[in-house]
N, C-alpha and C positions, 0 to 999 in steps of 0.2 A: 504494500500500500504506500502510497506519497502523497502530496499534497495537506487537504483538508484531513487526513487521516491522521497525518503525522509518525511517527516512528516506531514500530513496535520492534520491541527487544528482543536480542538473542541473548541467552541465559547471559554470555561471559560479558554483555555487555553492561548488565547492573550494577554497577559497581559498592552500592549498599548490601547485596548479598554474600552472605559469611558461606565460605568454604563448607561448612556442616549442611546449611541451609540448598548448598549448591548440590551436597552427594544426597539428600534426602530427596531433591528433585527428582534427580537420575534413577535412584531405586525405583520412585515410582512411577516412572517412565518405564524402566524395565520390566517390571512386571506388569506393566499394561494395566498399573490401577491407576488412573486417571481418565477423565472423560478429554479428549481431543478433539478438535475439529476442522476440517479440511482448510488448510489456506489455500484460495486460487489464485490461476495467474492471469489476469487480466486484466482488463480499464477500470481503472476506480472511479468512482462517481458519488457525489451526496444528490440528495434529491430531497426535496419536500413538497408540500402542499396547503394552499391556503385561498379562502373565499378573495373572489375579486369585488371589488369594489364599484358598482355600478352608479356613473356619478348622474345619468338620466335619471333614473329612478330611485337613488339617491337610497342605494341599501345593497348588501352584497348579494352577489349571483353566484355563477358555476365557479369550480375549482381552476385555480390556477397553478401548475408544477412549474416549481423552483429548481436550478442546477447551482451547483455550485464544486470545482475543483480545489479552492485553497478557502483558506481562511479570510482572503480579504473580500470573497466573494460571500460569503455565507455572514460579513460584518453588513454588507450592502443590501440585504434581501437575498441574496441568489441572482443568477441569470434568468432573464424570460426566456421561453422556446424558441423567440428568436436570437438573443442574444448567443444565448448557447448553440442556435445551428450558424450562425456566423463566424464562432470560435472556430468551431471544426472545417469550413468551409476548405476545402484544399488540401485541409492533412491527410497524411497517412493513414489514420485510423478513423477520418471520419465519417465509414461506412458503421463500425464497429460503435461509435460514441452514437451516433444518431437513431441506429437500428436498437440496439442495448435501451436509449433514451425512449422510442418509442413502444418497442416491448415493455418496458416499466409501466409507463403512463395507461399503455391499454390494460395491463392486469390492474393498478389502479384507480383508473374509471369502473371499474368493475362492481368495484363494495360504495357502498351505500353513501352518499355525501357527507353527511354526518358522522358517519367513522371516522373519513378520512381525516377531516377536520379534527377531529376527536384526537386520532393516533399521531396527526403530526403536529399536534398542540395548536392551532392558527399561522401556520407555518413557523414556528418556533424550535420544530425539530425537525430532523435532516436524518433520512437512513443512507447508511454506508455499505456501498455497495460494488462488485465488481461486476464487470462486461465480459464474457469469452466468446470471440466471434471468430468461426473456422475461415471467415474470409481476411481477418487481421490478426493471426495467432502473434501471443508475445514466445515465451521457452517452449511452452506445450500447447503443441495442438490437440484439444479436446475433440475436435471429430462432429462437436454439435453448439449450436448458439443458446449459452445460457444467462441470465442473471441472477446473479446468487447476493443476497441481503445479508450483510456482516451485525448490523447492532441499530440504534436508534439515540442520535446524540443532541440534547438539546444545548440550543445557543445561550440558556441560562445556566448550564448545568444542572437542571432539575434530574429528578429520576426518569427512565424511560424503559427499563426492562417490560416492565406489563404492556405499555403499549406497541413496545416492538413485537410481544411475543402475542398481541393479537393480530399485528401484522404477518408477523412470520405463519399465522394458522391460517388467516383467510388467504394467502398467497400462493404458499407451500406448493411446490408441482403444479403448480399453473400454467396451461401452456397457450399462446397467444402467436398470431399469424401478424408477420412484416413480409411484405414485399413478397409473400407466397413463400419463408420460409417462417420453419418453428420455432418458438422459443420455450424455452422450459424458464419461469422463474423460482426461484426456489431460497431454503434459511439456510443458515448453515447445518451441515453436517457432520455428524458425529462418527468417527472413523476408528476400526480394531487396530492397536498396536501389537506389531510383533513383540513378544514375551520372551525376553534375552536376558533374565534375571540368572545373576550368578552362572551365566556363558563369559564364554572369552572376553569380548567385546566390554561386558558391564564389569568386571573384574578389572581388567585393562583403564579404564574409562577412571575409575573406586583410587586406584593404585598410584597411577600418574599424578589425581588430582591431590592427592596428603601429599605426594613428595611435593611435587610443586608449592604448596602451600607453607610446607616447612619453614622458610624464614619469616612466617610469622605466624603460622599456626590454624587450627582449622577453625577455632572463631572469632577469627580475623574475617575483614571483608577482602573483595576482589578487588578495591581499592586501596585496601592498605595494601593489597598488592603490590600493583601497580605505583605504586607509591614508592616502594621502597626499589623499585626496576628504575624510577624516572629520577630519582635523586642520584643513582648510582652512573645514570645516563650522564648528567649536568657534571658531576664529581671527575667523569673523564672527561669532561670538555674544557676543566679547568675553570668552571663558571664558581666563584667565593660563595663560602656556604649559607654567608647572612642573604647574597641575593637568589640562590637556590631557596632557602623557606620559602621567601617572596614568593617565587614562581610556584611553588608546589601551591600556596593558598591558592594563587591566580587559577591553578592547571584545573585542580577538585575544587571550586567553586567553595572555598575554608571561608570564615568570616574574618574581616581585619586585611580582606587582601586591596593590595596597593591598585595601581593603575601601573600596565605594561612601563610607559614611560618615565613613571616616579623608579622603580627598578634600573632603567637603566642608565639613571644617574645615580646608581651605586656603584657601577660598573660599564665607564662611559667607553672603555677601551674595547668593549664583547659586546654591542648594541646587536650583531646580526644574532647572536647567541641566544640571547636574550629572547629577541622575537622569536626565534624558532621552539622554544619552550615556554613564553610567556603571553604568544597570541591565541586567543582562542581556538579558532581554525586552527593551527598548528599542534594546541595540545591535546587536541582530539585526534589527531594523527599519530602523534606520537605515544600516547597512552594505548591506541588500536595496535600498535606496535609491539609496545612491552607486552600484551595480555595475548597474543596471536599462539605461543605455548597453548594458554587455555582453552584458545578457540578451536584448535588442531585437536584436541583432546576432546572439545563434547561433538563438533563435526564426524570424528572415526564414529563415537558413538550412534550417534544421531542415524550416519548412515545405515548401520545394523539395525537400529529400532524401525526405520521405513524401508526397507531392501525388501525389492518383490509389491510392496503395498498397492493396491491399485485405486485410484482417482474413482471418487463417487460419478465422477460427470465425464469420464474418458468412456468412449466410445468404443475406440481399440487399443486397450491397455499397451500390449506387446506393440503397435505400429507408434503410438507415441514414445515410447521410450525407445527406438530405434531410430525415429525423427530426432528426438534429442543428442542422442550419441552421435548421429550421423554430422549434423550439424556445430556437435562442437569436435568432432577431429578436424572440421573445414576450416573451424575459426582458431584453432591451436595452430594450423599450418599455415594459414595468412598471417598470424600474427607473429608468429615465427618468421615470415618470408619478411615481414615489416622491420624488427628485430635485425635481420642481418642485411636488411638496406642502412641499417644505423638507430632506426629508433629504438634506442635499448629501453625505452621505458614501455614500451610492447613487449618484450621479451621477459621485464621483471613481472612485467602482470600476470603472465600465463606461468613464471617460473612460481611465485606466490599461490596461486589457484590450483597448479598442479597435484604442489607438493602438499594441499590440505585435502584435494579429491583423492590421491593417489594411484587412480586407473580411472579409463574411463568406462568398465565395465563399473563400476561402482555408481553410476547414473542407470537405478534400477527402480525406481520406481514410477508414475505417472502421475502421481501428485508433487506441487511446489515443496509442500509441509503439511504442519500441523498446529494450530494454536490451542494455548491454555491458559486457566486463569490460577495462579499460588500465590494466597494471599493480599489477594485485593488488585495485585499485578497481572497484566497480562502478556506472556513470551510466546514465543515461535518458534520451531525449529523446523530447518528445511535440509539437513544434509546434503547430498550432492548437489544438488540443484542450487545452491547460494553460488556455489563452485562456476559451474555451468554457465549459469547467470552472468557471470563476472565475464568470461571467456566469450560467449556467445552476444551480448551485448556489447562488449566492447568490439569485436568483431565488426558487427554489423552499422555501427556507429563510426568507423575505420571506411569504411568501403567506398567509396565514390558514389553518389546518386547518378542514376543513367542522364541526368540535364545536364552533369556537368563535364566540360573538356577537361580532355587527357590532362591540359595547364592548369587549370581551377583545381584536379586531383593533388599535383604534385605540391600547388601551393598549400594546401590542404594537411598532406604530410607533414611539411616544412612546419606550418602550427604545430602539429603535436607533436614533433620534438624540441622545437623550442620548449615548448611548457613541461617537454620529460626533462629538458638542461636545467630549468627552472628549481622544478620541483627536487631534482638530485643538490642541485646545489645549497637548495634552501634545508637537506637533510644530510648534508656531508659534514 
């Protein structure tokens, strides 16, 4: 999800969770006692609905649907239908956005006016939802057009479970005709995990994560991790220890911390140092850094827990996950071919993604992931496919569009190694 959705976490990315908290997860992950539910990979979207305002008659009339992609749209009312078919106008995807848009609306003219008003509070709440259209697949081609309904978010933060989960029931399997083809809308879905409790993988996974932990313990957070990785980082760059604190407050959001440029008038000789460890952007880079041990450690896992699983809404289980493979050996050998024209920051991408997929028989299942809620949080886990992801986008975002000349191409390249020179230099 992006946008209006905003970030959902991978375990090693919460840096509030204690080591203990983190192997409690995974047990129960292994034995498959948790409820999960499909993450898919398609167009996100918010939507809502609310009475329009009939200013002849001077009282509201029929329903009006709201879009909305980010937050500054959902600050404004949302998009109208036309606003939002003018967005899409010309993109890529805006068979996918438009068809998905009106698939929604028809299963929601459906129920009664007063529900909908009802369920989306007067247009005050927004359901979050993704698009999968076999005419614009993202990783996985699903084989069929669906819209699958993630949750129900209001713009005040009130509560909304009840009213999404009357949404989710009057919708559920619904299926609705665009352009003469079908759509299935649907809630999310709850999905069997493979049971790898006390198997290699979950033992491996149990094992790594206490060593690893060891210098500080297992009810320590992943931040005091992190923490002690990112000081030891500064300490070889020769950065003095008073403006190391500084930065660590700055890096974990500690209170009392300074502003970047009061730092680096404590140390006006290491200003580029400074920013590489004391700018936001930056220490969110570098922190993905130090904890990527971690990540490589619940990814193996993660893989084994979904290996074989097959997508609620895949079609042809075996033909998507061969589309998958197929697709990223293509984008490992372009990327590779880009790599030994000189972009070596192609080559670190795919050598990074490799070595946490490690084969690409290991892109075995047909679903993105799987979401869950511990503790008021909600995480994700998608094993190979994060991998994939990485490789097969970046790929495809690499490639030349057929509009542009062989010279518009090369210029093209030229960018992105400029910003891989950039980006090496601002981490060397």
């Amino acid at each position: 999800m992006g946008g209006a959705a905003g970030h959902m976490a991978h375990l090693h990315e919460d840096l509030d969770l204690t080591f203990n908290e983190l192997v409690s997860i995974l047990n129960q992950v292994a034995s498959a006692d948790i409820e999960v539910t499909e993450k898919v990979d398609g167009q996100n979207l918010f939507l809502s609905a609310r009475e329009q305002f009939d200013l002849s008659v001077n009282e509201f009339g029929e329903v009006e649907i709201r879009t909305a992609r980010n937050p500054t749209d959902i600050k404004r009312g949302g998009m109208s239908p036309n606003e939002y078919a003018a967005k899409w106008k010309g993109h890529p995807a805006e068979n996918a956005f438009m068809k998905g848009f009106q698939a929604t609306r028809q299963a929601i003219d459906s129920l009664p006016q007063e529900d909908i008003i009802d369920i989306f509070d007067g247009g005050k709440s927004y359901v979050n939802m993704e698009i999968m259209y076999p005419g614009n697949p993202n990783i996985i081609d699903y084989g069929a057009s669906y819209v699958v309904l993630h949750n129900l978010v209001s713009v005040d933060g009130g509560e909304t479970s009840d009213s999404f989960a009357r949404l989710k029931e009057a919708l559920n399997a619904a299926q609705v005709e665009v352009d003469g083809e079908t759509w299935g809308v649907y809630g999310p879905q709850v999905i069997p995990l493979n049971n790898i409790a006390n198997g290699k993988a979950h033992k491996e996974a149990v094992g790594k994560i206490q060593k690893l932990a060891k210098p500080v313990g297992m009810e320590s957070t992943i931040g005091n991790l992190a923490e002690v990785y990112y000081r030891q980082l500064m300490l070889t760059e020769g950065i003095p220890e008073r403006a190391i604190d500084e930065l660590i407050k700055i890096a974990f959001n500690k209170p009392g911390a300074r502003k970047v440029n009061d730092v680096k008038k404590m140390a006006p000789n290491i200003k580029p140092l400074i920013s590489k460890y004391g700018t936001k952007t930056n220490a969110k880079k570098v922190i993905s850094v130090t904890l990527r041990p971690l990540e490589n450690i619940i990814n193996d896992f993660a893989i084994e827990v979904l290996r074989g699983i097959k997508s609620f809404f895949a079609v042809d289980h075996e033909g998507a996950i061969k589309k998958m493979r197929d697709e990223l050996e293509e984008s490992i050998a372009y990327l590779e071919n880009l790599a030994e024209a000189g972009d070596e920051k192609m080559g670190k991408l795919v050598d990074i993604q490799l070595a946490k997929l490690g084969n690409v028989e290991n892109v075995a299942s047909s679903l993105e992931g799987v979401v869950f809620e511990k503790d008021g949080k909600i995480y994700k886990m998608t094993g190979a496919f994060a991998m994939a992801n990485q490789i097969i986008g970046r790929a495809r975002r690499a490639k030349p569009r057929e509009t542009e000349t062989a010279n518009e191409s090369r210029i093209k390249v030229t960018k992105e190694q400029l910003k891989g020179l950039i980006g090496r230099l601002m981490l060397s």
